[in-house]
BABA-129215 format. One line per field, with one value per residue (C-alpha): residue in three letters; x, y, z. Coordinates in steps of 0.001 Angstrom, whole numbers, plus 500000, padded with zeros to 6 digits. Example, Ala and Ser with C-alpha at 12.3 -4.5 7.8 and 13.67 -1.06 7.14 Angstrom:
REM residues 2
code <- c(ala;ser)
x <- c(512300;513670)
y <- c(495500;498940)
z <- c(507800;507140)
END
This chain:
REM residues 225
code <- c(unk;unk;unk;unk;unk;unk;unk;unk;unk;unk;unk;unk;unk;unk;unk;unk;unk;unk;unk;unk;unk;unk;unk;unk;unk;unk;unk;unk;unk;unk;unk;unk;unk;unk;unk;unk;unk;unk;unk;unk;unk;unk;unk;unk;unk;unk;unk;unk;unk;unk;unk;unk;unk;unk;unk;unk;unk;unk;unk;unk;unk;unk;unk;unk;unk;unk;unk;unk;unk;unk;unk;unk;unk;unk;unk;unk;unk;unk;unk;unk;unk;unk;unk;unk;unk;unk;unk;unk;unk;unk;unk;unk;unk;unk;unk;unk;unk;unk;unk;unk;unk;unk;unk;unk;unk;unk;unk;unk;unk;unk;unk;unk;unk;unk;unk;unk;unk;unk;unk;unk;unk;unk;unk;unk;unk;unk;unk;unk;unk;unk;unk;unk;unk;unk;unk;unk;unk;unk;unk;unk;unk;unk;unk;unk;unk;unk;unk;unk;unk;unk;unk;unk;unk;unk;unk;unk;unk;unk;unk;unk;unk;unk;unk;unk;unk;unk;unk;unk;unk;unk;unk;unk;unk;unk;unk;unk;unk;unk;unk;unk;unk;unk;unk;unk;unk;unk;unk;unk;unk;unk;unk;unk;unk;unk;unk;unk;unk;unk;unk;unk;unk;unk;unk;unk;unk;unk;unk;unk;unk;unk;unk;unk;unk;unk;unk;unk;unk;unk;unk;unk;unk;unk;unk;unk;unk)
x <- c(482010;485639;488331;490526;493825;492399;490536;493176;496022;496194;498083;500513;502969;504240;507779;510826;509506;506495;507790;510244;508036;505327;508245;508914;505738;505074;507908;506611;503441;505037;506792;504012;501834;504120;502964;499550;500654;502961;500592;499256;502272;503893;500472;499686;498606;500425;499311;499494;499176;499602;503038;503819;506854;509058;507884;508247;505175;504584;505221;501012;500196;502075;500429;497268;497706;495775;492526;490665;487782;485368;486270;484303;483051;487278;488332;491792;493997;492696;494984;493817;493418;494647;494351;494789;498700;498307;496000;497934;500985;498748;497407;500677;502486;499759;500545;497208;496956;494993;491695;492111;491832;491057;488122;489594;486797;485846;489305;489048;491221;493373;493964;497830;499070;502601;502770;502296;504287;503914;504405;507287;506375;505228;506978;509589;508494;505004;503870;501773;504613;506745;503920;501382;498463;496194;493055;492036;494272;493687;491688;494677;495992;493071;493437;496723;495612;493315;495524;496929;493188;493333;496727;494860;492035;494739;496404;493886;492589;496137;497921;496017;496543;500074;500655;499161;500992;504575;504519;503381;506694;508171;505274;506280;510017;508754;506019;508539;511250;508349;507359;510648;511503;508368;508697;511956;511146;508279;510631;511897;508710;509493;505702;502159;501041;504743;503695;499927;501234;504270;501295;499321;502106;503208;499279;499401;502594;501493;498351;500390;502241;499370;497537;500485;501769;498436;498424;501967;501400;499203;501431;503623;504936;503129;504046;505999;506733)
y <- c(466900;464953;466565;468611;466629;463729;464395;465895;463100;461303;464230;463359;465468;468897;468760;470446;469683;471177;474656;474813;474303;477125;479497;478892;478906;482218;484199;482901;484537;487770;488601;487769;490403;493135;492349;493379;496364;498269;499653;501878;503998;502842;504513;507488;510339;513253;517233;518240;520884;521309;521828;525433;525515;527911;530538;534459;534820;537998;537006;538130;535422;532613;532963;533314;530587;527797;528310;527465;525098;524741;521136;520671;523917;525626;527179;525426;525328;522976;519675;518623;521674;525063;528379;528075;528910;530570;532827;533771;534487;536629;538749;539005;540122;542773;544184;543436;542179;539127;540198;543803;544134;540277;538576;535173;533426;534550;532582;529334;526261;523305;519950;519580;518570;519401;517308;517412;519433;517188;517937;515577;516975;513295;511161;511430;509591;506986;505349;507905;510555;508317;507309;510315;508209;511813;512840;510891;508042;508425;504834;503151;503198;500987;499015;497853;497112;494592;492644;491319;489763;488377;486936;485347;483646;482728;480882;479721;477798;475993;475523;472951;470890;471545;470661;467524;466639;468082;468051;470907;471220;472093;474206;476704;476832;477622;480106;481941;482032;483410;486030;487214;487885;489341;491533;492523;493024;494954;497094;497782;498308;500616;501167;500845;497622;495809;496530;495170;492354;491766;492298;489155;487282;488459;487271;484652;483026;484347;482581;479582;480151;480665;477449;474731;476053;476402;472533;471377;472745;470154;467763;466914;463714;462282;460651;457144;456556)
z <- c(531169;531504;532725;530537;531019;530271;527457;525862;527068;523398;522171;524508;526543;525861;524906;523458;520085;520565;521731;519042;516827;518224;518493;514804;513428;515246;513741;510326;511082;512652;509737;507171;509604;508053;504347;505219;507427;505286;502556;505384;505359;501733;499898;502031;500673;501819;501130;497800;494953;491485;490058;489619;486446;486384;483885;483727;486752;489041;492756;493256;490512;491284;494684;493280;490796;492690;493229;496822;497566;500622;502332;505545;505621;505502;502595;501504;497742;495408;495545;491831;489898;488622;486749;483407;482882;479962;480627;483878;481896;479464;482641;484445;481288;480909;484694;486421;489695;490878;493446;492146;489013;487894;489530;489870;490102;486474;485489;483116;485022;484132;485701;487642;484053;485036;488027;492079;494793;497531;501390;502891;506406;507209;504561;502443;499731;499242;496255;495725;495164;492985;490632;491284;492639;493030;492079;489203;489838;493559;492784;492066;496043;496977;494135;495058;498566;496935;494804;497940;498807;495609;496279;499377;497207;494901;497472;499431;496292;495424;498527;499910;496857;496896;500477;499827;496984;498003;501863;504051;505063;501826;501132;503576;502780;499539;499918;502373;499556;496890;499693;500308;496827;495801;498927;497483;493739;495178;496769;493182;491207;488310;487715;489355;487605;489029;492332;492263;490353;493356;495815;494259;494663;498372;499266;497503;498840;502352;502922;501858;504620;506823;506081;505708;508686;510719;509640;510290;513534;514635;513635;516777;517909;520904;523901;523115;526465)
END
C-alpha cells in the first residue's frame, strides 16, 4: 500500500480556499440539522383532559366528571373521554352525589367534544395544543414528521438534475432561500395540512442542500504551482 500523501497529492494542497469553503458548507448543514430536530419539541404531546364548560355543576361532579383508566397497571383520568354532560347535569340538579349515591361506573360517556385542557407545565404551546392533535387525531403528529421524508425523496429525485442543469452552486443559494421561507411560513401555519405541506417543502429543499453541497465540496482548486 502507497503512502497516504502521495496517493492523495493530485488533489493538491490544502489551502485558504479549501477551509473556507468546509467552514461554509458546515454551517449550511448545521442549520438544516434543526429542520429535522424541531418536531421533537414543536409536536409533543403534553398531559391532557377533556374540556370541562362552564355549566351550573356541583363542585363533587365536576370532579367526578372524568372518568379513570388503568395505564401500566396505575389508575389515572381518561385523556380522551368523559361522562356524558347531560346526564351529569340531570344528577347534579337532582342533589345526588357521585360514589354515594351514583355508581359511576354505571354512567354512559362522551368523547372530549368540547375541546382539551392541556398541561403547560412543560410547554406552553405545541402543535398539538393549537390544532388538538389527541386521541383520534393523535395520528396526525407522526404524519407530519413524515412529510418531511417525503420532502427528502422529493428532492433527492430532482436535485441532481437541477444541479446539473443550473450549477450546484446556484442550487444551494436556492434551496437555502426555499428552506428559509418555508421554515418561516411554517412558522405561520393556520391549519394542520399548511404545516405537512411546509414540511415537504423544508425536506425537500434541504436534501437539495445536502447533495449539491456534499458535491460542490469536492470541487476545490488544486495545486497550480
Amino acid at each position: 500500500m502507497g503512502d497516504y500523501d502521495e496517493e492523495t497529492a493530485f488533489l493538491g494542497q490544502i489551502g485558504p480556499y479549501f477551509w473556507v469553503t468546509f467552514f461554509l458548507l458546515n454551517t449550511v448543514f448545521v442549520s438544516t440539522g434543526f429542520n429535522g430536530l424541531y418536531i421533537i419539541f414543536a409536536g409533543a404531546a403534553p398531559k391532557h383532559r377533556c374540556l370541562i364548560p362552564d355549566v351550573n355543576l356541583t363542585e363533587e361532579w365536576r370532579n367526578a366528571l372524568i372518568p379513570f383508566t388503568t395505564v401500566g397497571g396505575e389508575d389515572v383520568q381518561s385523556q380522551c373521554s368523559r361522562y356524558n354532560l347531560a346526564v351529569v347535569r340531570n344528577l347534579s340538579d337532582e342533589g345526588y352525589i357521585p360514589g354515594r349515591d351514583v355508581n359511576l361506573t354505571n354512567l354512559p360517556q362522551e368523547g372530549c367534544i368540547d375541546g382539551w385542557n392541556y398541561s403547560t407545565d412543560i410547554y406552553q404551546s405545541t402543535i398539538v395544543t393549537e390544532w388538538n392533535l389527541v386521541c383520534e387525531n393523535q395520528w396526525k403528529v407522526p404524519f407530519a414528521s413524515s412529510t418531511l421524508f417525503v420532502g427528502y425523496l422529493f428532492g433527492s429525485l430532482i436535485s441532481g438534475q437541477l444541479s446539473d442543469r443550473f450549477g450546484r452552486k446556484k442550487v444551494v443559494f436556492i434551496s437555502l432561500g426555499a428552506q428559509s421561507l418555508a421554515v418561516l411560513l411554517q412558522s405561520f401555519s393556520q391549519s394542520w395540512r399548511m404545516f405537512c405541506v411546509m414540511f415537504l417543502f423544508v425536506g425537500a429543499s434541504q436534501v437539495s442542500i445536502y447533495i449539491s453541497a456534499f458535491v460542490l465540496g469536492k470541487c476545490y482548486p488544486i495545486d497550480m504551482t
